[in-house]
C-alpha positions in Angstrom: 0.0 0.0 0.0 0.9 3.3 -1.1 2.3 5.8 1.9 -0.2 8.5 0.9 -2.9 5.9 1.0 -2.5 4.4 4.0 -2.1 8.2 5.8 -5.6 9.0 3.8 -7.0 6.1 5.5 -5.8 6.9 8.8 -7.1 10.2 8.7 -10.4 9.1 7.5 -10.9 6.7 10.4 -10.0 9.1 12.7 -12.3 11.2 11.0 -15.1 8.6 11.3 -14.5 8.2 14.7 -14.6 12.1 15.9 -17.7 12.3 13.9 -19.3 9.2 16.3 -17.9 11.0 19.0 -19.3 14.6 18.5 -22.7 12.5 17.7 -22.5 10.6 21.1 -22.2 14.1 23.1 -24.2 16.3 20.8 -27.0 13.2 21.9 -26.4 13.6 25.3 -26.2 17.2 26.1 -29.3 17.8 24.5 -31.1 15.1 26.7 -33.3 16.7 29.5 -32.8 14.6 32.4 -31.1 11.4 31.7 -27.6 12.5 32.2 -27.1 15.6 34.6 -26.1 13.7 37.9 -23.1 12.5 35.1 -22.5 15.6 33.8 -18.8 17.5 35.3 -20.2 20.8 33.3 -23.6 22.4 32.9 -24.6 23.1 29.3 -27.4 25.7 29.8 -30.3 25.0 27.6 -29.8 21.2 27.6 -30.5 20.2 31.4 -34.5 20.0 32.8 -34.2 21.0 36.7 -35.1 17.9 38.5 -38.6 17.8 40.1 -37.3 17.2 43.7 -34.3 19.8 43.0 -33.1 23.5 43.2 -30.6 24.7 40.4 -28.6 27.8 41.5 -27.0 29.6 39.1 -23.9 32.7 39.8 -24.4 35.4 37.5 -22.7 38.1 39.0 -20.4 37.2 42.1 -17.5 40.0 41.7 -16.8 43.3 43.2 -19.1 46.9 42.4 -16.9 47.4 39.6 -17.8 44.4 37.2 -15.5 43.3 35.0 -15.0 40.8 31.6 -14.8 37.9 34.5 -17.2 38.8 37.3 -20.2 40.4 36.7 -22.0 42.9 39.9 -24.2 40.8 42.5 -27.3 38.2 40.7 -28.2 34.8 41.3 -30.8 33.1 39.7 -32.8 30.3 41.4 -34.9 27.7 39.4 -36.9 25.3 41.1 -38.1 22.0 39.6 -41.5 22.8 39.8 -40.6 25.6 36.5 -40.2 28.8 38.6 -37.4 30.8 38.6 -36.8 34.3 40.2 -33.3 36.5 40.1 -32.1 38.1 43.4 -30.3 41.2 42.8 -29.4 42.4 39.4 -26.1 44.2 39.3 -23.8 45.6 36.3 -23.0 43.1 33.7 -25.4 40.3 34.9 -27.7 40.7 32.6 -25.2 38.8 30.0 -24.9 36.3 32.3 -28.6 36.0 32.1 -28.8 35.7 28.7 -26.2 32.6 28.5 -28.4 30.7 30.7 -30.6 30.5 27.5 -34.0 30.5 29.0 -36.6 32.4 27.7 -37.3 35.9 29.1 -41.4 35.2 30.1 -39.9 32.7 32.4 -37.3 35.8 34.2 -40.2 37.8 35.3 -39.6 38.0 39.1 -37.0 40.3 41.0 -36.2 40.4 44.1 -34.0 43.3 45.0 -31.6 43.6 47.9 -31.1 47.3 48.2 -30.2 49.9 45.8 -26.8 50.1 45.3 -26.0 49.9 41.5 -23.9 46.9 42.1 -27.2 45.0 42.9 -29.5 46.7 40.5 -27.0 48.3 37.8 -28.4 46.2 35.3 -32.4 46.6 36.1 -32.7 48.3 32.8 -31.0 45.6 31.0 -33.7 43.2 32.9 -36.4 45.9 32.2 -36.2 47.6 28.5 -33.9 44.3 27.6 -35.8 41.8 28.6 -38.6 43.5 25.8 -36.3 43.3 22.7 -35.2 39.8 24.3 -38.7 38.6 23.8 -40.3 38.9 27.1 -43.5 39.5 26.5 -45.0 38.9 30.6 -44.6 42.4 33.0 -41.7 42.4 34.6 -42.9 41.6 38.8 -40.0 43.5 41.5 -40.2 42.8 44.9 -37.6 45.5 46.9 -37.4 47.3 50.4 -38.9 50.0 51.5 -36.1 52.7 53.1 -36.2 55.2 55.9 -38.2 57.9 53.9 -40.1 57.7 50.6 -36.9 58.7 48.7 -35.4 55.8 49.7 -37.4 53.3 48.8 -37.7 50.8 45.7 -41.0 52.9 44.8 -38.6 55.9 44.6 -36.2 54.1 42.2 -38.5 52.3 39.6 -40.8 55.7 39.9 -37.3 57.6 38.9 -35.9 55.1 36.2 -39.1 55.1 34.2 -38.7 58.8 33.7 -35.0 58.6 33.1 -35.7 56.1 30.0 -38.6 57.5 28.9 -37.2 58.7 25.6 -36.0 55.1 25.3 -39.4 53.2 25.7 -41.8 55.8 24.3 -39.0 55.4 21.2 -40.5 51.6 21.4 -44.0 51.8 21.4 -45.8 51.0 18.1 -42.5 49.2 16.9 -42.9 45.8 19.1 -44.9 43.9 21.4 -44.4 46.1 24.6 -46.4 43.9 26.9 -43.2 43.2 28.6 -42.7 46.9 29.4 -45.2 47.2 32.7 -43.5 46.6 35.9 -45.6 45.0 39.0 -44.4 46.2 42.2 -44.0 44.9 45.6 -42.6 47.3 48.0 -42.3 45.6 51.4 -41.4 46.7 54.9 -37.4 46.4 55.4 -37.8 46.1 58.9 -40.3 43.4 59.3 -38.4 40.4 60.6 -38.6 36.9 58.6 -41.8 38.7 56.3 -43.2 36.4 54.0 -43.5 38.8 50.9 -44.3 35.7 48.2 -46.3 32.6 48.4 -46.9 30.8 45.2 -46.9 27.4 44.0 -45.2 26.4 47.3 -42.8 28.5 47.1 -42.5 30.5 50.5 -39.7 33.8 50.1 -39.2 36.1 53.2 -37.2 39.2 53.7 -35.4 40.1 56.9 -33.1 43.4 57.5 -29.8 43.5 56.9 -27.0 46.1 57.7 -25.3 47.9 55.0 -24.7 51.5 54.0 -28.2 53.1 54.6 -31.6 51.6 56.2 -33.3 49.8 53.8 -31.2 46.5 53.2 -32.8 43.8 53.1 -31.6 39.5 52.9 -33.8 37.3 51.3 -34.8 33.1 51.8 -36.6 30.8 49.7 -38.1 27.5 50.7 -39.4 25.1 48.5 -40.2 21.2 48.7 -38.3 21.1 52.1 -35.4 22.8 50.9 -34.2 26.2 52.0 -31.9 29.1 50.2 -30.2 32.1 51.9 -29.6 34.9 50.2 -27.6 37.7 52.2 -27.2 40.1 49.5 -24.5 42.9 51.3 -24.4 43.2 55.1 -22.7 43.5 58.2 -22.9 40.4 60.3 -26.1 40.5 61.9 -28.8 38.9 64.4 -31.2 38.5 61.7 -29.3 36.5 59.4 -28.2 34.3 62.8 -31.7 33.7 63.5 -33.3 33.1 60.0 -31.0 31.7 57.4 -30.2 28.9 60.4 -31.4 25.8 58.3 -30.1 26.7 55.0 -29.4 24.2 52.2 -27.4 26.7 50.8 -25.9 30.2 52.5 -25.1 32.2 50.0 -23.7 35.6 52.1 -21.2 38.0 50.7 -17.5 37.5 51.5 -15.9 40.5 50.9 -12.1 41.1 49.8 -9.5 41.2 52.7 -8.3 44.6 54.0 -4.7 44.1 52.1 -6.5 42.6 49.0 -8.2 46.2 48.9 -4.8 48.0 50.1 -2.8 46.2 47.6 -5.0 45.9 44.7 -7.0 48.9 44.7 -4.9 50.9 46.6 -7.1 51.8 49.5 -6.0 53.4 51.8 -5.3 51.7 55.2 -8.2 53.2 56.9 -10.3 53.3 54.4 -9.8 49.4 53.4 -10.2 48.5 56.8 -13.2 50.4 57.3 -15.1 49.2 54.0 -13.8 45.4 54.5 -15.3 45.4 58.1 -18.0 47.9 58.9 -19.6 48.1 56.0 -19.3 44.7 54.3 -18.5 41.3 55.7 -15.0 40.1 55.4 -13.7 36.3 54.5 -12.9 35.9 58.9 -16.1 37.5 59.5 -17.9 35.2 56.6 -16.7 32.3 58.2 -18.0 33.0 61.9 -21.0 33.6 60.5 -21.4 30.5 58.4 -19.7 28.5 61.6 -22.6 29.5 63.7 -25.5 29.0 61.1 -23.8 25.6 59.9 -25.7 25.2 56.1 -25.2 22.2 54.1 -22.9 24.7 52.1 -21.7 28.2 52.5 -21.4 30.2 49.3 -19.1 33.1 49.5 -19.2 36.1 46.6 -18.4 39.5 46.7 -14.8 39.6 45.9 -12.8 39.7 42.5 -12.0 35.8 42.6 -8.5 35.5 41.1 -5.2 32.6 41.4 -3.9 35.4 44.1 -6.7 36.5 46.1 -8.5 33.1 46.0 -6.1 31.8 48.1 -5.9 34.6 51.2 -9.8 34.8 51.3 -9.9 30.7 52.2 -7.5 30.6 54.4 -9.2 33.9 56.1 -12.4 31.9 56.1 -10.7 29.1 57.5 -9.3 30.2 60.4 -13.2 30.5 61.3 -14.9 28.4 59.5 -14.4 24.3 58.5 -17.7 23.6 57.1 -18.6 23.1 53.1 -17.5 25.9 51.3 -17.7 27.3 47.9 -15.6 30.4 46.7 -17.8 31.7 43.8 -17.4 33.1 40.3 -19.7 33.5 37.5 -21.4 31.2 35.6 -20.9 28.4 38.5 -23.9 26.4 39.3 -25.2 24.6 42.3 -27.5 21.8 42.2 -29.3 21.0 45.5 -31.2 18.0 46.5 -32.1 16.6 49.8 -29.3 14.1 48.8 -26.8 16.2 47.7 -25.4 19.9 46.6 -23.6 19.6 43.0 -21.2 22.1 41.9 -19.9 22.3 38.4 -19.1 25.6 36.0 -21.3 26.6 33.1 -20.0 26.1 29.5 -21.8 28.8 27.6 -22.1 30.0 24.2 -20.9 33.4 23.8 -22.8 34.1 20.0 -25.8 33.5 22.0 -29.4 35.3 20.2 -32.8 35.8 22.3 -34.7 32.4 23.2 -38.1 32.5 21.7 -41.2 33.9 23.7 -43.8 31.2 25.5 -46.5 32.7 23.9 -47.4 34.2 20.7 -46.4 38.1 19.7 -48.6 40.5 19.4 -47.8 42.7 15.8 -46.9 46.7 16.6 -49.5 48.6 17.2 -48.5 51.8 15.1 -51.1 54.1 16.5 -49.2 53.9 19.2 -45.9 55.6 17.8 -44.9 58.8 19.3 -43.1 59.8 15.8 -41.1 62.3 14.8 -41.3 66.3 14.0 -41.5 67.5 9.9 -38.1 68.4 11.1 -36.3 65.4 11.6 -38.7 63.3 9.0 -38.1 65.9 6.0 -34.2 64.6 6.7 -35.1 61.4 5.0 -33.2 59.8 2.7 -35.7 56.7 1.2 -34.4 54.1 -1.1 -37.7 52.8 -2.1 -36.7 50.4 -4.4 -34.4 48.7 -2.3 -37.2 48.9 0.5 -40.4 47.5 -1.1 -37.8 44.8 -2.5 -37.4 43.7 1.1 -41.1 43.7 1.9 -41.7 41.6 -1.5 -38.9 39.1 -0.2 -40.2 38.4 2.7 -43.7 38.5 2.2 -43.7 35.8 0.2 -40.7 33.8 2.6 -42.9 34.3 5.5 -46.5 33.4 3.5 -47.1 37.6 5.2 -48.8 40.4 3.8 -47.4 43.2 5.5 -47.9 46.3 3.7 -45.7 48.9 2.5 -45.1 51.6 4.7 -46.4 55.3 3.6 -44.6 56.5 0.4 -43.1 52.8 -0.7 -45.1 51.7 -3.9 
């Protein structure tokens, strides 16, 4: 046999058998539930939450400046009965979001920590986003009240709609807008262990936390027996002692060491200490607290988690704490059963597009365009030709009849 033979032949079977191979996990990752208690990495889009089970999802576990690796504060929580519900929603997570490849009608319930933009930086990403991204359900908030009306959730969704309101009256008539309306919640911060949602067996309640103003809140969820924390930022505190005692998973913020901040951000001393300590929980502070709660698991987030700070947050925590314990960064995921807690890291897709709506579109309602002046529409440059040829096109792609607009014949 020929030399350049037998290497075709070679190649060929290898060729075969990476073919076979790519079939074999191209089957398997898009299998709903057969396979996920196998599966080292989560594949978003190709794994059904188990009925018994809560998936946990990172999407923003970094610092208030987010950055290409860590997003602000968000986690999403998806329950195998089909709800899901985001808590916090800082810069950059709505990305994150997006890589998780569920459709937007199902992300139609936040509940908001307090008002830092590092927790809600990203609301109009959620909000106005959410629209283009197909979300055609009203967008439901849950968020603290604060000590005075201008403190208060009421006072920041009141005070974003006005600031986009060129953005989504610039929307109207051009797409389903159903999505647009906001539902809100605005509970007490100080009630203690609240229950502020109760649906489909799923019990959340809101107890105060301690950070920067009045009007931070922390957050659980229970569901089928099992029980989340959710500390968003705050100093250690009785409240969290008393109710996230219980938890399946803690997850509390764990913020950088005072050298991390010194040497990294170049804080100064007394500033670093004060921020790391007083007004945030740091990684020896995280672990007392998660010593004396003892959850199945304690999640810490909140710092920029890197080869070289990694390592002096654990062995902060550890001087304090011996328990489970997970370090987060974006895009890890948690599954929790009554059996077990699962952690693996999301592969995603970075050329991700919208997933489909649930339901069916409405068309634009045109009367409802706000328009422009004579001014800016006597600017107009039209290429009618090349226009009505798109309209032809498609029309008779689609099977449509959509007309020409005004002036195209």
């Amino acid at each position: 046999m020929k030399k350049g033979i037998f290497i075709g032949i070679v190649i060929g079977a290898l060729m075969t058998v990476s073919a076979l191979a790519f079939l074999a996990f191209t089957s398997e990752s898009t299998s709903s539930v057969e396979t996920p208690d196998t599966r080292e990495v989560f594949y978003p889009g190709t794994e059904e939450v188990g009925p018994n089970e809560i998936r946990v999802v990172a999407l923003g576990t970094g610092m208030p400046n987010a950055r290409p690796k860590q997003a602000a504060a968000c986690w999403l929580v998806e329950l195998g009965n089909g709800e899901k519900f985001l808590f916090d929603i800082g810069t950059g997570s709505a990305e994150r979001l997006a890589a998780m490849k569920i459709p937007m009608d199902y992300v139609d319930k936040l509940f908001i920590g307090h008002l830092h933009s590092d927790h809600v930086g990203d609301f109009d990403a959620l909000w106005i986003g959410g629209v283009i991204a197909n979300r055609v359900k009203p967008l439901r908030v849950w968020g603290p009240s604060g000590n005075g009306d201008e403190f208060g959730t009421k006072h920041f969704i009141d005070n974003i709609k006005e600031a986009f309101h060129w953005d989504i009256s610039g929307r109207y008539g051009n797409i389903d807008m159903r999505g647009a309306e906001i539902i809100l919640t605005e509970f007490d911060y100080k009630a203690e262990n609240e229950v502020i949602y109760n649906e489909n067996g799923v019990v959340i309640r809101s107890f105060p936390a301690i950070h920067s103003l009045d009007g931070s809140v922390s957050f659980t969820l229970e569901w089928n027996g099992l029980k989340v924390a959710y500390s968003s930022d705050t100093y250690p505190n009785k409240w969290w002692m008393k109710y996230a005692v219980d938890s399946d998973l803690a997850i509390h913020e764990c913020f950088a060491s005072p050298k991390i901040m010194i040497d990294k951000q170049k804080f100064t001393v007394g500033a670093a200490l004060g921020v790391t300590t007083q007004i945030h929980t740091s990684p020896g502070q995280f672990g007392k607290v998660m010593s004396e709660i003892k959850p199945r698991m304690a999640v810490g987030y909140h710092f920029f988690n890197d080869f070289d700070t990694a390592p002096l947050v654990y062995e902060e925590v550890r001087q304090t704490y011996d328990g489970p314990l997970s370090l987060a960064v974006d895009y890890m995921v948690y599954n929790v059963t009554k059996e077990d807690i699962k952690v693996r890291m999301s592969a995603i897709d970075e050329d991700i597009w919208p997933q489909p709506a649930t339901q069916a579109k409405l068309p634009p309602d045109a009367s409802l365009q706000v328009g422009f002046t004579d001014f800016i529409r006597g600017g107009r440059v039209n290429y009618n030709a090349i226009v009505k040829q798109y309209y032809d096109n498609i029309n008779k792609e689609y099977g449509t009849k959509i007309p020409y607009p005004p002036g195209v014949e």
